[in-house]
C-alpha positions in Angstrom: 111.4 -147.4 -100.6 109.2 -150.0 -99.3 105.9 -151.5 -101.0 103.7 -153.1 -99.5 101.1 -155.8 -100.7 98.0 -157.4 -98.5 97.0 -160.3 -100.1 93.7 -159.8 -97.8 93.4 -156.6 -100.0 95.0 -157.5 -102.9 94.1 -160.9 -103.7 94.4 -161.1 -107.3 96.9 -160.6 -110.3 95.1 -157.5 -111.5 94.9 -155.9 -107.9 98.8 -156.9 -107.4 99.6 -155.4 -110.1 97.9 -152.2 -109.9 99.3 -151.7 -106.0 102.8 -151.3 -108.4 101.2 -149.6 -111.2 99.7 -147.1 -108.7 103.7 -146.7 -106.9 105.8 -146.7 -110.3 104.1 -144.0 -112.7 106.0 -145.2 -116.0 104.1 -148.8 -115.2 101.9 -148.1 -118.3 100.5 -151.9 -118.3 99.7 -154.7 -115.5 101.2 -157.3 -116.7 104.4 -158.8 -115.3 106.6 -158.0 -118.7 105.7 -154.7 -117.5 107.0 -155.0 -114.2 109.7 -156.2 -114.9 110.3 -153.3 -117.3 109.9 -150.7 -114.2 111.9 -152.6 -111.6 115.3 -154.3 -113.7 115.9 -150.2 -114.3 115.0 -148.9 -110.7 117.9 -147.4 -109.2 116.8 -146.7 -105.7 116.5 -149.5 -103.2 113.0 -151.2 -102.9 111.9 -153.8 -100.5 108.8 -155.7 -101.6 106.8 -157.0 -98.6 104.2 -159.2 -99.0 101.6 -160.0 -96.4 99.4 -162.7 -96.2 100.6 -164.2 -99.1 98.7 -167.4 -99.0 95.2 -165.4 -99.8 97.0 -164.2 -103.2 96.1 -166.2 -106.4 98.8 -166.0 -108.4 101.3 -165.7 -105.4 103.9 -168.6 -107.2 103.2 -166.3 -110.5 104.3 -163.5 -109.0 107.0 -165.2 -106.8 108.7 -166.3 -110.5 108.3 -162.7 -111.4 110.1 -161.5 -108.3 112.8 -163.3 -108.5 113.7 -162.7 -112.6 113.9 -159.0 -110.8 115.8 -159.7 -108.4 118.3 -161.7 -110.1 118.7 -158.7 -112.4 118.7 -155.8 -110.3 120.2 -156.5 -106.6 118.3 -152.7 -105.6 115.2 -155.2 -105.1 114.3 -157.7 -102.5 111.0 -159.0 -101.7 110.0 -161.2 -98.4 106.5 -162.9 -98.2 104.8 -163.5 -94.8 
């Protein structure tokens, strides 16, 4: 599975998060405890791309976030452009 997340489109933490609340239907809350809830248990493969990550506010926020998950589930990777 791949996500993908504009930062043109989704330039805020509450936008972010609701591109994975709207993907992941057990994400009952956007927050990033949340998150991390839905994707440390994933079991499929998911590739996080992020695109125009520079236009995201809380792009070193969600960075952090990213890579708590990744250090904790190796089914999820994440690349920003």
């Amino acid at each position: 599975m791949e996500i993908i997340i504009n930062g043109q489109e989704a330039c805020d933490k509450l936008k972010v998060l609701q591109v994975f609340q709207n993907t992941f239907e057990e994400m009952y809350s956007l927050n990033y405890d949340a998150l991390i809830d839905v994707l440390t248990s994933a079991k499929e493969f998911i590739k996080i791309i992020i695109l125009n990550s520079l236009s995201i506010e809380c792009i070193n926020d969600l960075k952090e976030t990213l890579d708590i998950i990744c250090n904790e589930n190796q089914h999820i990777s994440y690349i920003c452009k």
